[in-house]
Backbone as a printed PyTorch tensor [residue, N CA C, xyz], in Angstrom:
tensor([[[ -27.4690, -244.3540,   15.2340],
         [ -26.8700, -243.3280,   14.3690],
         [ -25.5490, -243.8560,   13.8250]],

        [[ -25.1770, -243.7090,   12.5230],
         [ -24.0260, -244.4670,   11.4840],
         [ -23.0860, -243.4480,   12.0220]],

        [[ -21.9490, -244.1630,   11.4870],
         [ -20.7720, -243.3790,   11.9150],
         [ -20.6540, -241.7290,   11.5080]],

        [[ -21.2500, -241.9260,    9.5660],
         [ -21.0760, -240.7280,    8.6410],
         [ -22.1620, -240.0890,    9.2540]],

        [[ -22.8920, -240.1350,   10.1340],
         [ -24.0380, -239.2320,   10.6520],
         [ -23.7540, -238.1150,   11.8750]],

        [[ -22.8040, -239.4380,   12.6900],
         [ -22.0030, -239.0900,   13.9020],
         [ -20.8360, -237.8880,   13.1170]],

        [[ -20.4910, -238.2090,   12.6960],
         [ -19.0780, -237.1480,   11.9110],
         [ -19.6080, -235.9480,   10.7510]],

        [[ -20.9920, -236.0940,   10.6580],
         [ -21.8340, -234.3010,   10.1820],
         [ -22.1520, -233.7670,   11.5160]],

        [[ -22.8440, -234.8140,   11.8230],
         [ -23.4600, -234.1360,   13.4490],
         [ -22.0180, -233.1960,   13.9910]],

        [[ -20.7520, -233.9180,   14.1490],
         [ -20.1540, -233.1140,   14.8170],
         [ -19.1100, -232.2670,   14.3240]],

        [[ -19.3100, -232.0280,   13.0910],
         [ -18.8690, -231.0220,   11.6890],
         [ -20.5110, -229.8100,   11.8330]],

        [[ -21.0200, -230.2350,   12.3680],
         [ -22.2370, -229.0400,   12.0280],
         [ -21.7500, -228.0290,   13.9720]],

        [[ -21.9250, -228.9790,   14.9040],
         [ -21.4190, -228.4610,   16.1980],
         [ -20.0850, -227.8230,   16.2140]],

        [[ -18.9610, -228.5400,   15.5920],
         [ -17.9210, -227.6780,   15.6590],
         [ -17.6120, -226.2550,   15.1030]],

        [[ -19.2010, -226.2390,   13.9570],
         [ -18.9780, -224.8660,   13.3620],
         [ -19.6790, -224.0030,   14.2580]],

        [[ -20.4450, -224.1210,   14.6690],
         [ -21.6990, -223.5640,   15.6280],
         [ -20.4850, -223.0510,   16.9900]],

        [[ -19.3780, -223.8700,   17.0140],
         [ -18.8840, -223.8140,   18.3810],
         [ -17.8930, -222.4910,   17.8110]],

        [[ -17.3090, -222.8980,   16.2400],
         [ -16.0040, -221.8390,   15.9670],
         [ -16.6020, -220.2720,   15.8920]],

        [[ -18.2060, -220.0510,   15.0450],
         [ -19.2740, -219.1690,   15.3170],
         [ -18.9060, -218.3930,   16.6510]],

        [[ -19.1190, -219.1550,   17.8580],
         [ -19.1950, -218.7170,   19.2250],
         [ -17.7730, -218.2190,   19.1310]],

        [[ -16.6940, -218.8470,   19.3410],
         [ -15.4720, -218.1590,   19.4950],
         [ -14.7310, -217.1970,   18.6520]],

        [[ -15.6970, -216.9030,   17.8200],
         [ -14.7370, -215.8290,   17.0150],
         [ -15.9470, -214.3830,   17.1860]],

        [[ -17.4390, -214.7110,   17.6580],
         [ -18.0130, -213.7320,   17.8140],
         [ -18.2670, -213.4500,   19.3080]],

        [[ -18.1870, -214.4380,   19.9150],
         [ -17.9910, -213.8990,   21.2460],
         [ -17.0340, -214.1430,   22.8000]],

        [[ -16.8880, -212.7600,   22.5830],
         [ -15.3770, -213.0250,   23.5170],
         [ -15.8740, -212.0850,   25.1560]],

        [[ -14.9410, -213.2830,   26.2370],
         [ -15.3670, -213.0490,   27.1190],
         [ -14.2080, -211.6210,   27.4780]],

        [[ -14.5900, -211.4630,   28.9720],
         [ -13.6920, -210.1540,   29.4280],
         [ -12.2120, -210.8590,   29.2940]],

        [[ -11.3140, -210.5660,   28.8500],
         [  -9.9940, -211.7860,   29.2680],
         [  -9.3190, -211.4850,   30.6020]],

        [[  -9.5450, -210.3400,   31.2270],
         [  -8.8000, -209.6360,   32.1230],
         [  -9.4050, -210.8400,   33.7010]],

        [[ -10.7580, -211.7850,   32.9210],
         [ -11.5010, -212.6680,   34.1250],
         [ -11.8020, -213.7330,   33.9610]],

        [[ -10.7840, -214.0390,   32.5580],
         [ -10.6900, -215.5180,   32.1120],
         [  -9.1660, -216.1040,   32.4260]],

        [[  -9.3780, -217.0130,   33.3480],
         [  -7.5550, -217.3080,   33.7850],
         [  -7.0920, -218.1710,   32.4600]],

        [[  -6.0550, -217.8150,   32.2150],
         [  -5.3400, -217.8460,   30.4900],
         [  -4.1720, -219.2240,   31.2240]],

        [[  -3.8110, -219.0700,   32.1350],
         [  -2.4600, -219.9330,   32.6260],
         [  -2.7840, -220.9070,   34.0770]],

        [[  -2.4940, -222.0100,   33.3300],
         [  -2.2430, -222.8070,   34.8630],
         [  -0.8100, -222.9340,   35.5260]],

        [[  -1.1860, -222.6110,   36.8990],
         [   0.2670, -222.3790,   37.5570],
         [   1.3080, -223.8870,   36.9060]],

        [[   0.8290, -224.8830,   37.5960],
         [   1.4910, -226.0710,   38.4370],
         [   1.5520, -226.4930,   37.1380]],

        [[   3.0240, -227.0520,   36.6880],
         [   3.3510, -227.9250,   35.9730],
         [   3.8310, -229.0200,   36.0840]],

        [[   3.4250, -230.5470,   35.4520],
         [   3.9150, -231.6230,   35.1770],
         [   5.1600, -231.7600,   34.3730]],

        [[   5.7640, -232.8850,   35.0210],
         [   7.1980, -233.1720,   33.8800],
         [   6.9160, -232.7040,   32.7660]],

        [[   5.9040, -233.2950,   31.5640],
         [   6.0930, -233.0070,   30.2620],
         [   7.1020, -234.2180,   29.8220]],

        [[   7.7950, -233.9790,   28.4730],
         [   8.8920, -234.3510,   27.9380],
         [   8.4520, -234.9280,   26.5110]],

        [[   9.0540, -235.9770,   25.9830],
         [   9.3870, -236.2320,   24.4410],
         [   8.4900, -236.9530,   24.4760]],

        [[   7.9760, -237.1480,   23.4890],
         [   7.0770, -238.6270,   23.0360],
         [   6.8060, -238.8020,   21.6350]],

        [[   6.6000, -240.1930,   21.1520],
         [   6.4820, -240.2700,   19.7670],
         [   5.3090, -240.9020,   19.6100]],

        [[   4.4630, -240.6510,   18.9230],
         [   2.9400, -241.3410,   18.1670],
         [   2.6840, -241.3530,   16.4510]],

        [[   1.7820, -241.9250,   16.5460],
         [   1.5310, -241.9920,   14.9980],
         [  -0.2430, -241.0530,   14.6890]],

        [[   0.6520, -240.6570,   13.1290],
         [  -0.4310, -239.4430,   12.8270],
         [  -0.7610, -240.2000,   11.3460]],

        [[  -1.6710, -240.0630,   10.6080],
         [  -2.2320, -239.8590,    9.3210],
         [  -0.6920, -240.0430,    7.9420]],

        [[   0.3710, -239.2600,    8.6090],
         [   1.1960, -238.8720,    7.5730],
         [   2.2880, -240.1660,    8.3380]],

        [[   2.5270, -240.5090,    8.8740],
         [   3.8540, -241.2320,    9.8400],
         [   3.7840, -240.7220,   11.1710]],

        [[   4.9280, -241.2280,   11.3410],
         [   5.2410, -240.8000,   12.5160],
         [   5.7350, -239.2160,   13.3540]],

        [[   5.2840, -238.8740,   14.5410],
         [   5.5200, -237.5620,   15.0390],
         [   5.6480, -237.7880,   16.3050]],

        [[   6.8820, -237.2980,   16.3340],
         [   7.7410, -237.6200,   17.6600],
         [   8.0010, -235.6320,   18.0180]],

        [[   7.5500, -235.5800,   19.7090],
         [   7.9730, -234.1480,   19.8920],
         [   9.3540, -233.6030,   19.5710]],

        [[  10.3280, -234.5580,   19.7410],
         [  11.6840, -234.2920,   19.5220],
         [  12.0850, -233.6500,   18.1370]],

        [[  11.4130, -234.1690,   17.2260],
         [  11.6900, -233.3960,   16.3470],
         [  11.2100, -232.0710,   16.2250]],

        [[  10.2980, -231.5200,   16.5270],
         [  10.0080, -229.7400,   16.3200],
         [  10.7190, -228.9720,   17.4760]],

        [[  11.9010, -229.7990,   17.9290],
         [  12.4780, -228.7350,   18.3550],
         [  13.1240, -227.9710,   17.9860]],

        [[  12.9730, -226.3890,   18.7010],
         [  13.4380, -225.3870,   17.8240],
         [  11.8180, -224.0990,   17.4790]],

        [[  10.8910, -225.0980,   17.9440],
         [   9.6740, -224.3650,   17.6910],
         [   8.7010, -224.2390,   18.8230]],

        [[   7.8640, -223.9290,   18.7170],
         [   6.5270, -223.5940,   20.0180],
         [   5.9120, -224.8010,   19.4430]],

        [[   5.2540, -225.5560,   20.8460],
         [   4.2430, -226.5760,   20.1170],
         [   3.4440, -226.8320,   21.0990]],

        [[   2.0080, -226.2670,   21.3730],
         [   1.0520, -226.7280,   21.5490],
         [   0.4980, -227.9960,   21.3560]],

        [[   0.3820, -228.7740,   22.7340],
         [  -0.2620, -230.1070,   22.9380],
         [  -1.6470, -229.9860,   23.8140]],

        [[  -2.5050, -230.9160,   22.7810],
         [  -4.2400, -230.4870,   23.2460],
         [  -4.2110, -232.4560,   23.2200]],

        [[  -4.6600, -232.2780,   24.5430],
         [  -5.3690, -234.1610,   24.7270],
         [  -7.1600, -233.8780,   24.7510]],

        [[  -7.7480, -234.9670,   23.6910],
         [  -8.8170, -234.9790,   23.7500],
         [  -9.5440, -236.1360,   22.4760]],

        [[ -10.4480, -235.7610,   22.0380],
         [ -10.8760, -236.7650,   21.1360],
         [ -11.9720, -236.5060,   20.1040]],

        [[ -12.0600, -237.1830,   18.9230],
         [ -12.7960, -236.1530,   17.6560],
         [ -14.2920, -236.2780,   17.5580]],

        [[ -14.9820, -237.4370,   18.7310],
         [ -16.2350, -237.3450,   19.0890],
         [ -16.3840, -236.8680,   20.2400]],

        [[ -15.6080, -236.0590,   20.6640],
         [ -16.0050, -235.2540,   21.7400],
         [ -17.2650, -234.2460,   21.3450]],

        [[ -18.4390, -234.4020,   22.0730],
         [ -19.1460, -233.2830,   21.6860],
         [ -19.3990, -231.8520,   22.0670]],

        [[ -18.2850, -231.2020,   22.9440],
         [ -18.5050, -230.0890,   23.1660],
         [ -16.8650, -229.5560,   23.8650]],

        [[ -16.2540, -230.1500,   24.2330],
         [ -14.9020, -229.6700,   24.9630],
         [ -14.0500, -229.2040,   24.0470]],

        [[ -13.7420, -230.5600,   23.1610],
         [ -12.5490, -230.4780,   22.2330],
         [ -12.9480, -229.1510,   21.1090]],

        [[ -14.2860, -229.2470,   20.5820],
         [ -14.5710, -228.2350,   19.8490],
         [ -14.2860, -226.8620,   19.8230]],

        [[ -14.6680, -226.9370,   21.0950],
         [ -14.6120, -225.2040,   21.6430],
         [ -12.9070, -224.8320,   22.0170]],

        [[ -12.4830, -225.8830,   21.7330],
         [ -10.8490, -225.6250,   22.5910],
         [ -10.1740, -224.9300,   21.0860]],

        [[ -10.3290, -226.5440,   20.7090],
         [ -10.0750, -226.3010,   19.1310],
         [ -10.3300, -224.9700,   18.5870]],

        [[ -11.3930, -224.4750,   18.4690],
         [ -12.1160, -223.3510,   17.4910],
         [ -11.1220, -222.1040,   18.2390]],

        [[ -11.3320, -222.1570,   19.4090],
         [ -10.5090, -220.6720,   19.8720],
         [  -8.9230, -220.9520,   19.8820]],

        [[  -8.1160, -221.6150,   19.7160],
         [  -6.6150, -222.3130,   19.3080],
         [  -6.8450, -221.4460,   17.7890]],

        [[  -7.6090, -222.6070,   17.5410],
         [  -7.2160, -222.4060,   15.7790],
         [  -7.4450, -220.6640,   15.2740]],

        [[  -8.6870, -219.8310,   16.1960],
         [  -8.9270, -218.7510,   15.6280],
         [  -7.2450, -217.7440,   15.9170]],

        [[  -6.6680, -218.1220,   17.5960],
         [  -5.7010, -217.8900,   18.0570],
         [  -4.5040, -217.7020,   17.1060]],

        [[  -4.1470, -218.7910,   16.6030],
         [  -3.3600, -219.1530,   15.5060],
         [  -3.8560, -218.3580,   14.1680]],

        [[  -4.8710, -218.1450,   13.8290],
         [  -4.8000, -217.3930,   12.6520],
         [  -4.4190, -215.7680,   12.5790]],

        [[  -4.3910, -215.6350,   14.1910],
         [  -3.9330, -214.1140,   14.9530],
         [  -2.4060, -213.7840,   14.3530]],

        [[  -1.8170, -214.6140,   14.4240],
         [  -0.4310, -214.5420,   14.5810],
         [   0.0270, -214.1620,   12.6850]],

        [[   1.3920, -213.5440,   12.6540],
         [   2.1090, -213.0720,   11.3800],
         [   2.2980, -214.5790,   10.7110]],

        [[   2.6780, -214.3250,    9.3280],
         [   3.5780, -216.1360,    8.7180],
         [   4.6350, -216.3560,    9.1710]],

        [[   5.8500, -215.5450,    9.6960],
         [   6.3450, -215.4400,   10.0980],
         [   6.8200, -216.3440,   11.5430]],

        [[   5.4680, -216.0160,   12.1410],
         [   5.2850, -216.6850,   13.8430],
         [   4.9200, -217.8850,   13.2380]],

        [[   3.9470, -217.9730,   12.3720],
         [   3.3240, -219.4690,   12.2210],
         [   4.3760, -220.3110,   11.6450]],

        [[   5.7790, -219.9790,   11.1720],
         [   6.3720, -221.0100,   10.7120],
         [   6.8530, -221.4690,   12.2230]],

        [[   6.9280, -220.9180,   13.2980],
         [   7.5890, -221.3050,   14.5360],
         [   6.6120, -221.9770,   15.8670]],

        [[   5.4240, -222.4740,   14.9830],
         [   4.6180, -222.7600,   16.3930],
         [   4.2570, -223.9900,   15.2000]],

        [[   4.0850, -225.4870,   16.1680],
         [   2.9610, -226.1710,   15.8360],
         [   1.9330, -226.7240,   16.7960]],

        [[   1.2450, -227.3050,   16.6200],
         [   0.0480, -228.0460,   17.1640],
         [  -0.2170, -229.0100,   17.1460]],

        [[  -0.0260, -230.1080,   18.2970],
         [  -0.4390, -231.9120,   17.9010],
         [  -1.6810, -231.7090,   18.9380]],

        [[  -2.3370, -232.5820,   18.7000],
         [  -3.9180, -233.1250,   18.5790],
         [  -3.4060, -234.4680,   19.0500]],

        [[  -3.7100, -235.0460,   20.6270],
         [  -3.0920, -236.0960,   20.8100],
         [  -4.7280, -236.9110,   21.4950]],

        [[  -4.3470, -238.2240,   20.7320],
         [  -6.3670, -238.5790,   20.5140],
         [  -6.5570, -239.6530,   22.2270]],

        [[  -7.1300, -239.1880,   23.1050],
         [  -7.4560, -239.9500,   24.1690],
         [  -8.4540, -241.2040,   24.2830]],

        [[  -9.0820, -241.7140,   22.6160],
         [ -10.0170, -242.5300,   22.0920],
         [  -9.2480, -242.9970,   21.0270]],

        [[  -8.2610, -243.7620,   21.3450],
         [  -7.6220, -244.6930,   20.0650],
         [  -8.3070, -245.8420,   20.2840]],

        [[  -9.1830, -246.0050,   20.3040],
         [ -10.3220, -247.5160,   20.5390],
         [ -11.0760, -246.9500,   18.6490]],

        [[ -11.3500, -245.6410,   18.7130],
         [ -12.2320, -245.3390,   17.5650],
         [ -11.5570, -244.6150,   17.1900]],

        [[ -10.4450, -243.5320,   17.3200],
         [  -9.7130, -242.5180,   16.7820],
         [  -8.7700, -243.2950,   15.6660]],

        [[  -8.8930, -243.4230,   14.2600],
         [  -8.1320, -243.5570,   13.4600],
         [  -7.4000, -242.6350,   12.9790]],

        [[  -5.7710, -242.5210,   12.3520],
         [  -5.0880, -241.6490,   12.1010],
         [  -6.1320, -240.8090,   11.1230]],

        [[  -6.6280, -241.3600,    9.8040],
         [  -7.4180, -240.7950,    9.1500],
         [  -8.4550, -240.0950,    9.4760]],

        [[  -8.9570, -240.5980,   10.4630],
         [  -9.9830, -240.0890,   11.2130],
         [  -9.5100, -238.4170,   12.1130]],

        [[  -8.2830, -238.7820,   12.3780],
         [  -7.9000, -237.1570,   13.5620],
         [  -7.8380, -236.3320,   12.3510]],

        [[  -6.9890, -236.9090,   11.1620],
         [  -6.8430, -235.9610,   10.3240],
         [  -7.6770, -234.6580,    9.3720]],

        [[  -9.0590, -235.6510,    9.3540],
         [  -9.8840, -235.1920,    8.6020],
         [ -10.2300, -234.3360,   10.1710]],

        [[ -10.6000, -234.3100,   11.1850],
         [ -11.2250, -233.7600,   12.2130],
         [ -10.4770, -232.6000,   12.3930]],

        [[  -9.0940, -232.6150,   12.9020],
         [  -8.0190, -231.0540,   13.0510],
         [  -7.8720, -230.4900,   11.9310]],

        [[  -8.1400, -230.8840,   11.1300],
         [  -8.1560, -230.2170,    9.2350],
         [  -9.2210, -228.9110,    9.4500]],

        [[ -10.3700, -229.4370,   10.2320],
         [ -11.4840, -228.4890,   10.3790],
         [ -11.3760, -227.5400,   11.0380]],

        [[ -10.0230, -227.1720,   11.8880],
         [  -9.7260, -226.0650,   13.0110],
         [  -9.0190, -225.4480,   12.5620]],

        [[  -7.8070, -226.1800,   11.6290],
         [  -6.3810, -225.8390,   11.1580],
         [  -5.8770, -226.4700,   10.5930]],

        [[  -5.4630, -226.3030,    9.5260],
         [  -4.9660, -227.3970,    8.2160],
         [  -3.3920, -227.6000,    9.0840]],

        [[  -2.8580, -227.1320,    9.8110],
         [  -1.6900, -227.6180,   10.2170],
         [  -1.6140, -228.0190,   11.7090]],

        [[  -2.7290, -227.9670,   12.4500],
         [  -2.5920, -228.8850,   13.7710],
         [  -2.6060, -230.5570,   13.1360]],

        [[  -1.7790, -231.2140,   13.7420],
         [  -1.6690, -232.9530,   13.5950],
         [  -2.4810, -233.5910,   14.4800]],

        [[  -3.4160, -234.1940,   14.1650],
         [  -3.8520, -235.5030,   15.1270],
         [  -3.0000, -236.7310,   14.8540]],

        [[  -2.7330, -237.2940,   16.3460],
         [  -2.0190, -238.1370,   16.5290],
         [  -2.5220, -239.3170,   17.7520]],

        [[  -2.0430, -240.4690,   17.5670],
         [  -2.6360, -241.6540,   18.7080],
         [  -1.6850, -242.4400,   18.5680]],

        [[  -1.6260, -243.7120,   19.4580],
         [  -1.0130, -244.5140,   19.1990],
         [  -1.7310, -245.6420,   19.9550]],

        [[  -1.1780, -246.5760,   20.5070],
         [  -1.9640, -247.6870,   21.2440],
         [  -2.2280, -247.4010,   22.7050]],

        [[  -3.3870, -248.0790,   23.2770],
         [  -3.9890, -247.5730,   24.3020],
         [  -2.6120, -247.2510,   25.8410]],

        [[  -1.9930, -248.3050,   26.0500],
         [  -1.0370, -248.2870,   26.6430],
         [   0.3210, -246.8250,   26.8060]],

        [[   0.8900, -246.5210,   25.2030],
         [   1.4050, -245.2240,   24.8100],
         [   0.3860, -243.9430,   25.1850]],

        [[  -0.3240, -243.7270,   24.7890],
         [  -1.6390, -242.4820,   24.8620],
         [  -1.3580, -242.8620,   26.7430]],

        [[  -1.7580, -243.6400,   27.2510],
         [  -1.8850, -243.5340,   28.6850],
         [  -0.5820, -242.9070,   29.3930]],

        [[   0.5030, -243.4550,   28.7810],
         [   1.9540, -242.8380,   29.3450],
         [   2.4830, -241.6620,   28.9750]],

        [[   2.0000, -240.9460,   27.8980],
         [   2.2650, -239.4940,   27.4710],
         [   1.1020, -238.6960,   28.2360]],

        [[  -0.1030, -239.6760,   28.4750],
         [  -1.1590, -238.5880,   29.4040],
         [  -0.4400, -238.4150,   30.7910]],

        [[   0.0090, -239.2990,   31.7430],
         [   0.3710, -239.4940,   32.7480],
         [   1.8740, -238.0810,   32.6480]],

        [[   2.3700, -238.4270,   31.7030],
         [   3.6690, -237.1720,   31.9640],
         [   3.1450, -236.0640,   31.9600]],

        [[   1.8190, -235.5010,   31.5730],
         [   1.4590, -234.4950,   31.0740],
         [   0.5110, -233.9780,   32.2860]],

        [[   0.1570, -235.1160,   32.8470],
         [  -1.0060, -234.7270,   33.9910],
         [  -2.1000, -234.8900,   33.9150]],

        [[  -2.6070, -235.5840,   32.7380],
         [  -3.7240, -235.2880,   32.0390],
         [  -4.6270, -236.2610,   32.5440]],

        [[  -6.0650, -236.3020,   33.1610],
         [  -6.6480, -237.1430,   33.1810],
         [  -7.6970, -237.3770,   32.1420]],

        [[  -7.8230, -238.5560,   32.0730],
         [  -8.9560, -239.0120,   30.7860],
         [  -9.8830, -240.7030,   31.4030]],

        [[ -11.1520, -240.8190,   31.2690],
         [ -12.0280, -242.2800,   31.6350],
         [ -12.9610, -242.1900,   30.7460]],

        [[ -13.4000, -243.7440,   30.1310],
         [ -14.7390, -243.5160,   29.4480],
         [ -15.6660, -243.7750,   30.1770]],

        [[ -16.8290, -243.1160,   30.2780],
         [ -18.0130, -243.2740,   31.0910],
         [ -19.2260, -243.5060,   29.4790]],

        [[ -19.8680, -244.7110,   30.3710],
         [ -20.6750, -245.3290,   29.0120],
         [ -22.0720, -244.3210,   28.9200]],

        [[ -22.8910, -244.6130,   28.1610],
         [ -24.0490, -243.5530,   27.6220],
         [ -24.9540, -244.9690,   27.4140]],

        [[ -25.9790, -244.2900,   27.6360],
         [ -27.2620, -245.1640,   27.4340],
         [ -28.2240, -244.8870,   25.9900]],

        [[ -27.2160, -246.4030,   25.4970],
         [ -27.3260, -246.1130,   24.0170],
         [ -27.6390, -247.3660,   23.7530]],

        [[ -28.4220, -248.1500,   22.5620],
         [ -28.0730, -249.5540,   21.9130],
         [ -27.0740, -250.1090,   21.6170]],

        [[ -25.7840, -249.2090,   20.9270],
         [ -24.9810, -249.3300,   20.6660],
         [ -23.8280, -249.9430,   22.0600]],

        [[ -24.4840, -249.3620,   22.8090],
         [ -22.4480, -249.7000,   24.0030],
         [ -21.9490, -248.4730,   23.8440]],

        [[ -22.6160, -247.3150,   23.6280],
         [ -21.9580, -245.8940,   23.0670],
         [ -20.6800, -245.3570,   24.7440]],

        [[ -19.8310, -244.3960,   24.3340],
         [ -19.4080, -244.1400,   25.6330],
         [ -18.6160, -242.9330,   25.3850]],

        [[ -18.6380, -241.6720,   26.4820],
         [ -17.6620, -240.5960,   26.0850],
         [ -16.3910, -241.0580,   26.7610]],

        [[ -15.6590, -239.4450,   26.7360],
         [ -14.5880, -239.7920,   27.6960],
         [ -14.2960, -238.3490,   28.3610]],

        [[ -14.5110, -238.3390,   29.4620],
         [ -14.3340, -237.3190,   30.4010],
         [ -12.4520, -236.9630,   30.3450]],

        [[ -12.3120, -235.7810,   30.1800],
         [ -10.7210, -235.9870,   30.1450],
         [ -10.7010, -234.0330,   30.6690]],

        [[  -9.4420, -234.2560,   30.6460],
         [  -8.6850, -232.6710,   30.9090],
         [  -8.6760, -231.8810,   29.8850]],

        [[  -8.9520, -230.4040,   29.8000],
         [  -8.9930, -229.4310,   28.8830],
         [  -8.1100, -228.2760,   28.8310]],

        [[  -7.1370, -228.3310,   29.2900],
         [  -5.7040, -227.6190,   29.0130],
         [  -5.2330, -227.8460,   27.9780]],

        [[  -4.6160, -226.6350,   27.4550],
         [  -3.5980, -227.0660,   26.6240],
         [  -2.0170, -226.7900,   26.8780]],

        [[  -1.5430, -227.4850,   26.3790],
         [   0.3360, -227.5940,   26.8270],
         [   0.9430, -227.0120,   26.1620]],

        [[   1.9140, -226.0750,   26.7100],
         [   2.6140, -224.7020,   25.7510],
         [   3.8580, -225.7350,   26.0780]],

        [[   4.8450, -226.1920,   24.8400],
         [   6.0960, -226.4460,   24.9880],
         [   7.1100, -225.3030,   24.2480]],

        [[   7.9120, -225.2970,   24.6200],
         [   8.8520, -224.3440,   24.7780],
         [   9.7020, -224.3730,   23.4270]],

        [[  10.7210, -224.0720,   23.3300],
         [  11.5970, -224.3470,   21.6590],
         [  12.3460, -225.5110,   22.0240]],

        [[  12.5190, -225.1510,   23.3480],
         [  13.5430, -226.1740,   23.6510],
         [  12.8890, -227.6430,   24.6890]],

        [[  11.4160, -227.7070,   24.3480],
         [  11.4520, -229.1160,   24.2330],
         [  10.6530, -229.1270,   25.3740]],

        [[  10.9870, -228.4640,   26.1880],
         [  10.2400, -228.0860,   28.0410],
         [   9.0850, -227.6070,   28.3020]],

        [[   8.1030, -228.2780,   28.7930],
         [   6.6770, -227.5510,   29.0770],
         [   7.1820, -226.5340,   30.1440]],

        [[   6.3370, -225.3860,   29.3790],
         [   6.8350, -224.0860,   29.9130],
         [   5.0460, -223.4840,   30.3150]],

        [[   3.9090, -223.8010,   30.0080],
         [   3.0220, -223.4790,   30.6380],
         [   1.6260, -224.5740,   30.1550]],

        [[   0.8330, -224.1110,   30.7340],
         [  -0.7060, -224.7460,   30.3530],
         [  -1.7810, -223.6390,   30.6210]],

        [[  -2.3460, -224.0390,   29.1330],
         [  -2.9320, -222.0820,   28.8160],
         [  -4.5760, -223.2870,   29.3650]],

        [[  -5.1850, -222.3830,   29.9630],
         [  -6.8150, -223.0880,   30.6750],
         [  -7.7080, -223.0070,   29.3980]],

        [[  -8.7210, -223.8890,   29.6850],
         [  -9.9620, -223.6110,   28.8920],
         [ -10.2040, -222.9440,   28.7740]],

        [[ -11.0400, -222.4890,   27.6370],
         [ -11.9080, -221.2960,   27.1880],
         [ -11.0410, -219.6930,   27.4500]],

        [[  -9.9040, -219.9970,   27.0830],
         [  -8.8740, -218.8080,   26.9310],
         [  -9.6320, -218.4010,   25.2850]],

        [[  -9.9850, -217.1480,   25.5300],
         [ -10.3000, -216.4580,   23.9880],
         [  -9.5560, -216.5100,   22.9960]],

        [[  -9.3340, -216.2700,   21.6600],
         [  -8.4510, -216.7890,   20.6050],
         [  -7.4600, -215.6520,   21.0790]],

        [[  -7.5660, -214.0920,   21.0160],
         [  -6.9360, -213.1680,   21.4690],
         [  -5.6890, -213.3660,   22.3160]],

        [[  -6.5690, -213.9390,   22.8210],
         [  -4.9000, -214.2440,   24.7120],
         [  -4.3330, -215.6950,   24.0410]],

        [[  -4.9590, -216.3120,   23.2670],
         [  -4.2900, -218.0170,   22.9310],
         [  -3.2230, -217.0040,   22.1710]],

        [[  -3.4010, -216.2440,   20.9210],
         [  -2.1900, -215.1530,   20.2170],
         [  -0.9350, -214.6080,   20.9000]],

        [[  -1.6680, -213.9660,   22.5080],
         [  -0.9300, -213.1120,   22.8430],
         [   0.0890, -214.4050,   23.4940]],

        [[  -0.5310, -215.4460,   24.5220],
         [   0.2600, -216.2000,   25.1260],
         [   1.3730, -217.1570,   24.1910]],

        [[   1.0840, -217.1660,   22.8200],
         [   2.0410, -218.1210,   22.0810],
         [   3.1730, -216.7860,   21.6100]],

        [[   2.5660, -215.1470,   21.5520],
         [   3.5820, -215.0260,   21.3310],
         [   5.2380, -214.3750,   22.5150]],

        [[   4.1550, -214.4590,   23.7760],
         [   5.0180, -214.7210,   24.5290],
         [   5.9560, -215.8810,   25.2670]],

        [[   5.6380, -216.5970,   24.9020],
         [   6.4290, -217.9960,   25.1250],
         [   7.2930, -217.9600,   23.4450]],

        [[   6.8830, -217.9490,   22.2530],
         [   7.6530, -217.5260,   21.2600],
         [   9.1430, -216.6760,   21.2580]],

        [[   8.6070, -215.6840,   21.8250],
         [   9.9410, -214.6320,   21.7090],
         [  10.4700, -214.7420,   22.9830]],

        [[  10.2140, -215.4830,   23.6540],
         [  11.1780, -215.3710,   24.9930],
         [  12.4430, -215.9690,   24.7240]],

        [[  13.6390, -215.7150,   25.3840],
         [  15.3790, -216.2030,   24.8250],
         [  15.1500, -217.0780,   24.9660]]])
């Protein structure tokens, strides 16, 4: 299967997945929205499609950090789709104060161009971002994040990558202040950004 086959295939799944999250929502009152235990966190700089994006600069704002990758076939999608529906919850107002990096755990195949066109499909303003295998490993490690490729039995040498599905609530001021769990409904992704938002 060609690359442009691989990238409908998973433009046809990611819609199928955004489908699911905007029509069906679980109880939230029995979906855990927050992970206790937090990792350092802190600053880091990578490269996106447009230049460079360093956390340091959006400070001052909410910024959601999602580790994962744009041939993921089922994690990143579903994370994505309920984020992005999350985010469309919120006033213009809120949305000038929150962003979203897309930080790629497959910079072997993740090209800047490549994240770009992929988070475009969730949210024209989440950033995909990577950098070299070494960087991506040391911003995963602050974050907690685990990620391995495990190969597939393919002609190709094909291989996923098993990784972590949290996402990272940073604070205005720069500080991971929570990690909202998988499959948090778009609803509570709203309610939880806008409580980390308006807090002093």
């Amino acid at each position: 299967m060609n690359e442009r086959m691989l990238g409908l295939l998973a433009g046809v799944l990611a819609a199928l997945v955004l489908g699911l999250a905007i029509f069906w929502q679980p109880d939230v009152q029995k979906t855990p929205s927050l992970v206790q235990t937090l990792p350092p966190g802190g600053d880091f700089a990578l490269r996106s499609a447009d230049g460079p994006v360093r956390l340091g600069d959006l400070h001052g704002k909410l910024v959601l950090v999602y580790f994962g990758y744009t041939y993921c076939p089922d994690i990143c999608p579903t994370s994505l789709a309920a984020t992005g529906e999350g985010l469309k919850q919120l006033t213009p107002d809120e949305r000038k104060d929150v962003a979203m990096i897309f930080v790629s755990v497959d910079p072997r195949r993740d090209t800047v161009e490549r994240l770009k066109e992929y988070v475009a499909f969730f949210d024209p303003a989440i950033v995909g971002v990577t950098g070299s295998a070494d960087e991506v490993a040391d911003v995963a490690r602050r974050y907690g994040v685990f990620y391995a490729e495990q190969k597939v039995d393919t002609a190709g040498g094909g291989y996923v990558v098993d990784h972590s599905a949290e996402t990272f609530i940073v604070g205005r001021d720069g500080r991971l202040v929570a990690r909202m769990a998988h499959g948090t409904p778009p609803a509570q992704v709203a309610a939880l950004i806008r409580q980390y938002l308006h807090q002093p």
